[in-house]
C-alpha positions, 0 to 999 in steps of 0.5 A: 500500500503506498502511504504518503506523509502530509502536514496532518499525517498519513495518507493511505491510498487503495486501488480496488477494481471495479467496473461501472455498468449501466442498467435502466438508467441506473449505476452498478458497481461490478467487482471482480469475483463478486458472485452476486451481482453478475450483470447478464442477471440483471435482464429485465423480463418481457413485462417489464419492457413492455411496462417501460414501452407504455409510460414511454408512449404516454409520455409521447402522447401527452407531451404532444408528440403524437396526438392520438394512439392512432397515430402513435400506432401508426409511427411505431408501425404497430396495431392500435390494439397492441399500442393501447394494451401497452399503455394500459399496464401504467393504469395497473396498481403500484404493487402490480407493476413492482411485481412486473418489473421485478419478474415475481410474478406467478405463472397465473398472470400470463399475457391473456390476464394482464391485458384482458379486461383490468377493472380501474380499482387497484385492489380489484385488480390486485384480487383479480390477478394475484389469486 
């Protein structure tokens, strides 16, 4: 370890190897032989992008870049049926899109479920979707 003196003592300096990745727009820090954290782990599931992709469009449509989903459709060159699905999941409970994004969700909330008819209640949709 280099050590240097300074009028108020010494100063120890320590190199420690990291790496600096970047995933969904936050900061991880990678250590070389740290188990735990392997970046390819860090994937975000199906759903989660497709949650992403609908506050994303939204935003697109409430910012005035498209002014209707059928023009948002048509730019993404995509059904208006996919497209409003899609931005439907933002309308899901907080506890529905954390379980999403953090891919804990059971085989019973497949795609049919999800984007089936979502009642506007969170607590419905909560008791409707995690049986």
């Amino acid at each position: 370890m280099p050590q240097e003196e300074t009028g108020q003592g010494k100063i120890i300096r320590l190199t420690i190897p990291v790496l600096v990745k970047r995933w969904n727009g936050r900061k991880l820090i990678v250590v070389p032989g740290d188990e735990n954290l392997p970046a390819e782990t860090f994937e975000p599931s199906a759903m989660a992008k497709r949650l992403a992709q609908g506050c994303q469009w939204l935003g697109m449509i409430e910012s005035g870049e498209y002014p209707t989903i059928a023009r948002l459709s048509e730019g993404l060159r995509l059904d208006p049926s996919v497209v409003t699905k899609t931005i439907n999941m933002v309308n899901f409970s907080p506890r529905l899109q954390k379980l999403l994004v953090e891919a804990e969700t059971s085989q019973s909330i497949n795609r049919e479920r999800l984007f089936g008819a979502i009642p506007e209640d969170w607590e419905e949709q909560e008791r409707g979707l995690l049986r």
